[in-house]
N, C-alpha and C positions, 0 to 999 in steps of 0.2 A: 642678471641685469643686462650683460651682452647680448644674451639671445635676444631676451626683449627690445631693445636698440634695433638689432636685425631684422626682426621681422616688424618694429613700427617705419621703419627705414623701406621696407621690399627687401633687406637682400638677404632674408636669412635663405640657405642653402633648402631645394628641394629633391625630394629624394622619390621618385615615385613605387609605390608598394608594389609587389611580385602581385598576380594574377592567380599564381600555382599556390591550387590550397583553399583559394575565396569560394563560400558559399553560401547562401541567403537560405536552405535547406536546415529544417531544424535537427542541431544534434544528437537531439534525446531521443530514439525510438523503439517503439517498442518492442519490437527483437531482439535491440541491443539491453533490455531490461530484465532479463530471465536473471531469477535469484541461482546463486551459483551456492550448495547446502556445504561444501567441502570448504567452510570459513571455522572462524573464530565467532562468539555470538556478538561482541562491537563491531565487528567487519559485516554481518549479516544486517543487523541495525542499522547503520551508518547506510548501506546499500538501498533497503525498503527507504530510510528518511531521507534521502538523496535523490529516490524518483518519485517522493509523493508530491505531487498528486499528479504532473506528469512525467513520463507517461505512466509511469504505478509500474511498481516492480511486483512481478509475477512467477508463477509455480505453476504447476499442474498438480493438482488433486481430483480425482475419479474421474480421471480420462478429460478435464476441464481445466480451462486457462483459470486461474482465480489470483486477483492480484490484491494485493495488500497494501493496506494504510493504516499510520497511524502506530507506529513503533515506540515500544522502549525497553531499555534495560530490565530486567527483572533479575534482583538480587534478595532472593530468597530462597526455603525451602521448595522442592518439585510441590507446585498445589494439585489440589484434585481435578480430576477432566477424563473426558470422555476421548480415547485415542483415535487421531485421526492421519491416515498413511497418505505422505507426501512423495509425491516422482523425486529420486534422488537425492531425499533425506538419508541417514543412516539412523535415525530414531523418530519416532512418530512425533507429529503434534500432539497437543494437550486442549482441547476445547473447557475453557471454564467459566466459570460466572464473571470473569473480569474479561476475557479474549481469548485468541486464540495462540499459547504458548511453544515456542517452538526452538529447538536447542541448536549450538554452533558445536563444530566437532571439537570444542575445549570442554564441551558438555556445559557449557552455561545457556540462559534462557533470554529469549526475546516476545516482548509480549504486543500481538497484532491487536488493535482494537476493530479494525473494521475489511471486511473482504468485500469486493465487487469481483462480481460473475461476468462471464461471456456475455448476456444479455442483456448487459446495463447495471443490474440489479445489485444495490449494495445493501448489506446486513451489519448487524455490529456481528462478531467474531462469535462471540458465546450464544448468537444462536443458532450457531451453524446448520447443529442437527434437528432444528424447530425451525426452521428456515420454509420446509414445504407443509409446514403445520396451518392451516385454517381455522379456525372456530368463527363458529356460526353465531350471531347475536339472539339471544332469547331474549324475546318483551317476558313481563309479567302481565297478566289481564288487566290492572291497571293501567301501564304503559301502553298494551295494545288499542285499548280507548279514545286513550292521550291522540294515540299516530291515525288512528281511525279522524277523530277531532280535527286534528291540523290537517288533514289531506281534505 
């Protein structure tokens, strides 16, 4: 209530703030985002969900920045997956039908659901390796008809 008094009155006391230190510069960047792989896998988690979405906390895999989103816990058995080698990991990733699984050096799992590329490009995790896969659409001679028709 005093303070209030003071400042409806003008005389509460001012203090003016230091200068050293003041920055309008955003603190999050991404250099300072590289996944550090010599954790605990909640310290790993915690780090990925802490920079998603910016600026995305990242790795290197095949000589490529690839940043991850979209973490969580995984407390279960090792699932199956296609082994995928991280800069600085001590055990490989796991690419699986759910994401892509990746251990803390307590040997527990953190599960990525989506990766974004150097080039923009984001995937969900489990199709890492069908990632440069294409398939091409085939009409049936019914359908080819049909698209003959509407054009």
């Amino acid at each position: 209530v005093e303070a209030v008094n003071l400042i409806a009155d003008g005389k509460a006391p001012r203090i003016p703030q230091p200068e050293e230190g003041a920055t309008y510069e955003g603190i999050q960047k991404k250099e300072n985002a590289e996944i550090s792989w010599d954790q605990p896998a909640a310290a790993l988690h915690n780090w990925i969900r802490g920079h998603d979405k910016v600026p995305g906390a990242w790795t290197t895999i095949n000589e490529q920045m690839v940043t991850f989103y979209g973490s969580s816990l995984l407390d279960s058995s090792v699932p199956a997956g296609q082994e995928l080698a991280i800069k600085g990991a001590s055990k490989p990733g796991l690419v699986t039908k759910n994401g892509l699984v990746v251990f803390g050096n307590d040997g527990k799992m953190v599960l990525v659901k989506n990766l974004q590329f150097e080039d923009g490009k984001m995937i969900p995790a489990s199709k890492y390796f069908s990632a440069d896969e294409t398939t091409a659409l085939e009409l049936t001679e019914e359908e080819k008809k049909i698209a003959e028709d509407i054009r």
